[in-house]
C-alpha positions as CSV (number, residue, x, y, z in Angstrom):
1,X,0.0,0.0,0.0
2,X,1.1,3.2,-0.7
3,X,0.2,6.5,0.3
4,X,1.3,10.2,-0.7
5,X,1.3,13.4,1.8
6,X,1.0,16.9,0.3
7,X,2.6,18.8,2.6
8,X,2.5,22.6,2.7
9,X,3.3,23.2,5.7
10,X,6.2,25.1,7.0
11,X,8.5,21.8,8.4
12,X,10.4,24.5,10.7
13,X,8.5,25.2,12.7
14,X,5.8,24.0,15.4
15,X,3.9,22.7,12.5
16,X,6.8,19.9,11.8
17,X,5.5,17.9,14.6
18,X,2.4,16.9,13.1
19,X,3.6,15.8,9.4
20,X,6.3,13.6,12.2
21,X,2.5,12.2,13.4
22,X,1.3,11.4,10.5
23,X,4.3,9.5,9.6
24,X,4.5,7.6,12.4
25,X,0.5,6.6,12.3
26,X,0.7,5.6,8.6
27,X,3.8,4.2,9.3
28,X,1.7,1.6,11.3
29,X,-0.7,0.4,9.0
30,X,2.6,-1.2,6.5
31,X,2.8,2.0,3.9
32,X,5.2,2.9,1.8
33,X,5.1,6.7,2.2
34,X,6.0,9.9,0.0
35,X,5.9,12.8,1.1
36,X,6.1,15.9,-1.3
37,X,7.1,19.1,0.1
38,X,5.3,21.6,-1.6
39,X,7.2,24.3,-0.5
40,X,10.1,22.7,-2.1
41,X,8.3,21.7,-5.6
42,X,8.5,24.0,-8.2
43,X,5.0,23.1,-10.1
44,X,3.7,26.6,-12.3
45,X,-0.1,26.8,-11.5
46,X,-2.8,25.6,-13.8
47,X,-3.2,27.4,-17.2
48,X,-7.1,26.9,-17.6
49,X,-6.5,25.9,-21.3
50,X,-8.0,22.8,-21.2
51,X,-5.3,21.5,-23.6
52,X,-5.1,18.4,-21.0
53,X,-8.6,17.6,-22.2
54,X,-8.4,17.9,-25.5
55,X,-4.9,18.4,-27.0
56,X,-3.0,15.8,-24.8
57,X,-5.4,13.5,-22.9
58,X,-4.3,12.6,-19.6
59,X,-0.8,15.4,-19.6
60,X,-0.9,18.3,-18.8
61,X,1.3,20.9,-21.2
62,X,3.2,22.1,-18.8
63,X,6.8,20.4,-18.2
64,X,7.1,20.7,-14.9
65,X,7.5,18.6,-11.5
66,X,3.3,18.9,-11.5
67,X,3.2,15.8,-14.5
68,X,5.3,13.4,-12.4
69,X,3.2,14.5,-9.0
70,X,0.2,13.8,-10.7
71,X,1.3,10.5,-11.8
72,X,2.5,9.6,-8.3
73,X,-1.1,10.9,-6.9
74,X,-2.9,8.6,-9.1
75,X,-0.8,5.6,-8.2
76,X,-1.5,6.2,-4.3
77,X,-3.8,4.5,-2.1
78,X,-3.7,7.3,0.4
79,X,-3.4,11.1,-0.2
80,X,-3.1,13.0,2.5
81,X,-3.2,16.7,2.7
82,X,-1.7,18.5,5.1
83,X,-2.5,22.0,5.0
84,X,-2.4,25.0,7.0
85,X,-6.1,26.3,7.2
86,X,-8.6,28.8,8.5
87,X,-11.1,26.2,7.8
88,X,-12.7,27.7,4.5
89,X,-9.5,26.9,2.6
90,X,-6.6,24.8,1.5
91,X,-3.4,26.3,1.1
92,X,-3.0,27.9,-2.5
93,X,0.3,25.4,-2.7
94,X,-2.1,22.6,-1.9
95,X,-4.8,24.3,-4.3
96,X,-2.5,24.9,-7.5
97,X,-1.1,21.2,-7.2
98,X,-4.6,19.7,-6.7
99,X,-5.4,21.7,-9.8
100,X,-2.4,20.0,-11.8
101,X,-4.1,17.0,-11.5
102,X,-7.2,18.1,-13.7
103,X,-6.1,16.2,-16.5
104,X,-6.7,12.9,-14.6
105,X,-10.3,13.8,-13.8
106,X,-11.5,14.9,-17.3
107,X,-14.9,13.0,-17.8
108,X,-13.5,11.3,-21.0
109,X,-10.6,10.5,-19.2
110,X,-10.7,6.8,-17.5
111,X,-8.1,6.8,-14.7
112,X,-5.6,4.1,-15.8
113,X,-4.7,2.5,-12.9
114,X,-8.5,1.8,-11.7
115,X,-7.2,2.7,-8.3
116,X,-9.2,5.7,-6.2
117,X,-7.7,6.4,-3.0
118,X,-8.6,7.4,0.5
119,X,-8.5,11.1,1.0
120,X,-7.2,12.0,4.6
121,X,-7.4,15.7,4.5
122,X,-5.5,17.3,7.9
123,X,-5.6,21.2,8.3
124,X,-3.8,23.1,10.8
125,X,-4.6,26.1,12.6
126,X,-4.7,28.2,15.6
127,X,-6.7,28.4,18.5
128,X,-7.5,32.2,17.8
129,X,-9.7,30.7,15.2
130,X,-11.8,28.2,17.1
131,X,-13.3,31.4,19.4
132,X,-15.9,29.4,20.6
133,X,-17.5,26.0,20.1
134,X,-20.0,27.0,17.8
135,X,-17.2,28.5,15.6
136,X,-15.2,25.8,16.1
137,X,-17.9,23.5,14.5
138,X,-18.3,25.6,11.4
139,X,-14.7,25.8,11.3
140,X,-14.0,21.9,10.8
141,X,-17.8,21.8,8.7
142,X,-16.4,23.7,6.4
143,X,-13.1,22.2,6.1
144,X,-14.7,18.6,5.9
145,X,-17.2,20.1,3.3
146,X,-13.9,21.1,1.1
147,X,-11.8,17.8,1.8
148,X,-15.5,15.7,0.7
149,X,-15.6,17.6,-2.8
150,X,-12.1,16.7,-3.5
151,X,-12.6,13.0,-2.9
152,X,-15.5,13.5,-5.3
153,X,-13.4,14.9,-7.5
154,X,-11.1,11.7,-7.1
155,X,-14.1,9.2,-6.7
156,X,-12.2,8.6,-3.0
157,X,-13.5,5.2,-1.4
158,X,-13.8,7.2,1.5
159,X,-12.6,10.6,2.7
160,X,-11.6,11.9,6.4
161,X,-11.0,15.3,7.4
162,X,-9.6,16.0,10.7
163,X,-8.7,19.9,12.3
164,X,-5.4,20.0,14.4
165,X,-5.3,23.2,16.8
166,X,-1.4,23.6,16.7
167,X,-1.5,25.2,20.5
168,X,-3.5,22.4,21.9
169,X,-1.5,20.1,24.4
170,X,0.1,17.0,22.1
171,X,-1.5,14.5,23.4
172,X,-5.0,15.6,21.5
173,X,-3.3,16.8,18.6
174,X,-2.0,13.4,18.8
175,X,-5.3,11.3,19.4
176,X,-6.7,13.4,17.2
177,X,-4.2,12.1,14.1
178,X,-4.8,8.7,15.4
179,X,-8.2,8.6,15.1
180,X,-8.2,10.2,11.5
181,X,-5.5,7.7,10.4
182,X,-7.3,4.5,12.2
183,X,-11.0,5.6,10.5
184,X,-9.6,6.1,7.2
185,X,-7.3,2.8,6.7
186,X,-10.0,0.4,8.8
187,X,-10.4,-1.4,5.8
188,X,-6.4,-2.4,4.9
């Protein structure tokens, strides 16, 4: 089994820890893991022209590290995003590479590999955004809401979102992981 993290977040600072989490819970269920640092991928954004539709099934024109990441996504069994968040949105890194993939999800377009992964969808955040409980629930709504339509987007056998408050104590950022991980692999 293997499974692909898009990272975004910055790995110097507190936010490392929780890409180390993730590692370590995948690393349970027997994955082979790649993670791609998005901060360190150069990938140009998504042109709009369509040309992977119609031009070039299946490739996107541009020559960049976003064909090869797109052909790694569709390989996965897992993709897991980990993203910074405010709970209405990705990270434009995540965004622009998720974007790259279009020519993989054209409707004329069959994905080769017949293989449709788990989406794990982990966005990171402060407490200053969680106010109170009530915002705190429209926080991770929304953030589930966004993670659900990308897994429709990559007919997902099943998609998970999970909110990590970066200043809550470790050992609920932790169970928190745990419990996205263990609900999302149940069935491998």
């Amino acid at each position: 089994m293997r499974a692909i993290i898009l990272n975004s977040l910055d790995n110097e600072n507190e936010y490392a820890q929780i890409h180390e989490m993730l590692l370590e819970e995948l690393k349970k269920s027997a994955i082979i893991i790649d993670t791609m640092n998005l901060l360190e991928i150069d990938i140009e954004g998504c042109r709009n022209c369509y040309h992977c539709w119609t031009k070039t099934p299946g490739k996107c024109v541009i020559n960049d590290q976003g064909n090869s990441l797109t052909s790694d996504i569709i390989q996965a069994d897992a993709l897991v995003i980990l993203t910074p968040t405010d709970g209405e949105q990705l990270s434009p890194l995540v965004m622009s590479t998720l974007q790259r993939t279009i020519p993989n999800l054209a409707p004329n377009i069959k994905n080769q590999t017949n293989k449709y992964p788990v989406l794990i969808g982990v966005g990171v955040t402060k407490k200053e955004f969680k106010q109170d409980d009530e915002n705190k629930i429209a926080i991770e709504e929304l953030f589930d809401r966004t993670i659900k339509r990308i897994g429709i987007n990559f007919h997902c056998k099943r998609t998970v979102s999970e909110i990590i408050y970066i200043d809550e104590p470790l050992p609920e950022q932790q169970q928190l992981v745990e419990e996205a991980i263990a609900i999302a692999m149940k069935d491998y």
